[in-house]
N, C-alpha and C positions, 0 to 999 in steps of 0.2 A: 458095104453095110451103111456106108455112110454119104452114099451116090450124091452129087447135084443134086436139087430139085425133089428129092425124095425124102430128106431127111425128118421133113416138120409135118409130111402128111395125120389129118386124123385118121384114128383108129378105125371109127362108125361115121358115117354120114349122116349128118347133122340138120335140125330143121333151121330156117331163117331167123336171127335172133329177133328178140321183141323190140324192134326201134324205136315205138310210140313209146313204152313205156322208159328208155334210158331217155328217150328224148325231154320227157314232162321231170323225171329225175334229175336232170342234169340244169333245167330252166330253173328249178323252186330259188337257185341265190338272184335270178332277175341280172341277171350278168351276162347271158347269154351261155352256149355250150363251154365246159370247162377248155378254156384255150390251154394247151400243152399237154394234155391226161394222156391224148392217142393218138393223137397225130406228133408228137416230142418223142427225139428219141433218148435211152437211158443214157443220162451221165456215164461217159467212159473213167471219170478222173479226172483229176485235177493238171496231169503231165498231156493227156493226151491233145489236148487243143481243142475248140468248141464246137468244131465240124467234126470231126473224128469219124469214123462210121465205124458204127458196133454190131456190125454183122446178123442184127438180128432181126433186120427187114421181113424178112418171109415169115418169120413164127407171129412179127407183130401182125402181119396182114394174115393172118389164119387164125389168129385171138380173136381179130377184130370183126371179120366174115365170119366166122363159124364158133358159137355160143356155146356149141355141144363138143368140140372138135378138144379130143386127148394125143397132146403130143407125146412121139414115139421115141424119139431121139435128140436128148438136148446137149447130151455131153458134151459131144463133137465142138458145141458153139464154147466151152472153158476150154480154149486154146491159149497157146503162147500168149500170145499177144493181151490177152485178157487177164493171165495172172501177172502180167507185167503190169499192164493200167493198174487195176486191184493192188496191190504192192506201191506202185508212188501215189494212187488213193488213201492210203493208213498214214496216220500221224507219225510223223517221224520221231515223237514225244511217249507215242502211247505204250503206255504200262505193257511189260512181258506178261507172257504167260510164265505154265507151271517150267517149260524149259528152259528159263529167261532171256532166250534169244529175242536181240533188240532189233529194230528197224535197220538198224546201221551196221551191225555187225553183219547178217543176212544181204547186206548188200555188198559186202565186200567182194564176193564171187556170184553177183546176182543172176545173170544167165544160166551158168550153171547149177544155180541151187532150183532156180524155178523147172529149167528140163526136169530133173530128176523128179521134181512135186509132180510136172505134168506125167509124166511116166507113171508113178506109181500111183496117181486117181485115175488114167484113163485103163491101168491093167489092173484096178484094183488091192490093191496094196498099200494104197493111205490110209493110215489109220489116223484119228480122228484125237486130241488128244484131251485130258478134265481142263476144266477150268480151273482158273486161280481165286476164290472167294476172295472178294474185299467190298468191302462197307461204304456207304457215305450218309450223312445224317438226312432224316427230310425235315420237311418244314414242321411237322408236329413234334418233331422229338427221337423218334422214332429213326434206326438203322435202316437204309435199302440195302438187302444184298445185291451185289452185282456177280457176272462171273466174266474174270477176261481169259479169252482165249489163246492159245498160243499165235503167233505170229504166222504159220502157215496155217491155220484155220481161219483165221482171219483173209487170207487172200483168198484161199478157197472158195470162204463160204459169200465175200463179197462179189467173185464173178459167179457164183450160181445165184447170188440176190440179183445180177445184174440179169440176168434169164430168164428166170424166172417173173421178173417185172416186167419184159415185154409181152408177156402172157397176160398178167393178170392188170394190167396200169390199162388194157383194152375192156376188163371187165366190170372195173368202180368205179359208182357213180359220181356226178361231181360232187354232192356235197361230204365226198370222204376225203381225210386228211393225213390221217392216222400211216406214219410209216411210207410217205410216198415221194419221190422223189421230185426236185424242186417244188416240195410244199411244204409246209410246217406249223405249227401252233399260231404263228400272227397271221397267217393265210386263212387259218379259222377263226380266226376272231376277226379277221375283216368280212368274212361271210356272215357271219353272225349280224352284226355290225350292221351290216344292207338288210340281212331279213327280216330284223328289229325295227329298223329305219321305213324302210320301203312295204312291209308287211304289214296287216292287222295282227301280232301278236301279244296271248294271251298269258301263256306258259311258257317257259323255255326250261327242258327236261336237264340235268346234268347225274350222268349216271356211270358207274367206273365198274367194272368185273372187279370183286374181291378177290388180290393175292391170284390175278391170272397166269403170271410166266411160272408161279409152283405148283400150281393145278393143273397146268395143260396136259390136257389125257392124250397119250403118244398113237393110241389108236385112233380116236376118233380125230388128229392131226392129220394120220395118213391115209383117213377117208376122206376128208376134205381136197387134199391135195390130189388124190386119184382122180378127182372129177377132170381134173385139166391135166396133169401130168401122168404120162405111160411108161416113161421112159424110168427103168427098174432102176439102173442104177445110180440116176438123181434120186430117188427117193431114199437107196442105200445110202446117199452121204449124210440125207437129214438124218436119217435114222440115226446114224454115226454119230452125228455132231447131241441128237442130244439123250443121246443114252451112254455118252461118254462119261458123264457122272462129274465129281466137282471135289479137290482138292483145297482142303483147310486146316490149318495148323499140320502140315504133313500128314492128314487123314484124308483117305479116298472113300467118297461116298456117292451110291448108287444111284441114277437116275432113273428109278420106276415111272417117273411123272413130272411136270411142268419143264422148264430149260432155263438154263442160265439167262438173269436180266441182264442186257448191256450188250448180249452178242448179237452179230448183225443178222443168225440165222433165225433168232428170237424174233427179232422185229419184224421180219421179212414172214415170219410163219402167222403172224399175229394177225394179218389181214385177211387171208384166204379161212384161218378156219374161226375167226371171228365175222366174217361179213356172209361166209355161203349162202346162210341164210335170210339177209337181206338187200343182196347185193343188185335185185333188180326191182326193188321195191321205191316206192316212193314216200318219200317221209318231208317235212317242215323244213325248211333252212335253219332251222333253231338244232336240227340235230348234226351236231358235229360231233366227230368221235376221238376221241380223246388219242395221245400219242405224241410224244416229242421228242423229234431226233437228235437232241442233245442227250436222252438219257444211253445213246446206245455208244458202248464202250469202245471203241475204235482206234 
């Protein structure tokens, strides 16, 4: 099922993506093509060392060829090896979940525990577990809810970000920011910065989704992501991860809609069903979109 060479083919055959236009998309910061977007490959972690190979060569070169192309099989690629990187990638600091297993404790039998994780997501049997509601203030006054996950959610859902981003880092253009790896909030303000500088600019737009991670509608999440992903049972884990619902004050409560802010499957869903629809357009160097990797809970 999960042959050589076979694993990442598309579904339908697909037409030639539009070059000219990611091309004139990706020139508007005057910097030339985003160096590192698609041709870089994902960060394995921090333990693995900076050559590392993340096995995700083929699905990248099938992103990056084929526009149209629905991968069929990605599981396979959350192997050993990836929930191991995923695992010394998490803060050896970071806040438990609802089961309060720590960084440290989980490692005391770590081969062991991760077999067992890989067993029971690739035969189905992970379950997926709430988040732990907690608070931090923002600059207006104002609480952000966050939600942390337990600590194998956490490894999980970081080697399916890590997959999932060889798919989709082939389909945003450069001036997106939002949630992407080695980029972040100063990388858009240095875009800005040249487009300001080097540009006739008259406007510069700043505009934010109201209250997006408590709204996000779980259907129209899992149409966005069907455009690129086929593969049933990666969508079964999103679905998992956020219809898991969210633990506060010892009360479980339902996830009909949006996902916990702070989880890594949050931030990673944030791209694909917020840009589908503009993701081959071209727009200003003044539009940068909003998102910063320190809010996500890790």
């Amino acid at each position: 099922m999960h042959g050589s060479g076979k694993s990442d083919s598309p579904v339908v055959p697909a037409k030639p993506p539009n070059k000219a236009v990611r091309a004139v998309a990706e020139a508007v910061e005057e910097r030339g093509l985003a160096k590192g977007n698609t041709d870089s490959t994902t960060r394995p972690g921090r333990s693995a060392g900076p050559g590392a190979s993340n096995g995700l060569d083929r699905v990248r070169e099938v992103a990056r060829r084929d526009k149209d192309a629905r991968f069929t099989a990605l599981l396979h690629h959350v192997d050993l090896s990836r929930l191991r990187r995923s695992y010394m990638a998490i803060s050896p600091k970071a806040a438990a979940g609802v089961d309060g297993v720590t960084w440290s404790a989980y490692g005391q039998v770590l081969e062991a525990n991760l077999q067992d994780l890989l067993t029971r997501v690739h035969s189905g049997a992970y379950r997926a577990s709430p988040s732990r509601r907690a608070y931090i203030p923002k600059t207006d006054g104002r609480l952000r809810p966050l939600g942390i996950a337990s600590l194998e959610d956490k490894i999980v859902q970081r080697a399916v970000v890590e997959v999932l981003n060889a798919i989709y880092e082939e389909d945003f253009v450069g001036f997106s920011y939002g949630f992407r790896p080695g980029r972040g909030p100063h990388d858009a303000l240095d875009a800005l910065t040249v487009g300001i500088d080097r540009k006739k600019v008259n406007w510069v737009l700043d505009a934010d989704i109201s209250d997006f991670f408590n709204r996000l509608d779980h259907a129209w999440l899992r149409k966005f992501l069907e455009h690129r992903i086929a593969d049933k049972r990666v969508l079964r884990l999103i679905d998992k991860w956020v219809k898991a619902g969210v633990i506060e004050d010892g009360k479980w409560t339902a996830s009909d809609m949006g996902a916990p802010q702070g989880s890594l499957c949050a931030a990673a869903h944030n791209e694909p069903y917020e840009q589908c629809r503009v993701m081959h357009s071209v727009g200003p160097s003044s539009l940068v979109k909003a998102g910063s990797g320190t809010e996500r809970c890790t």
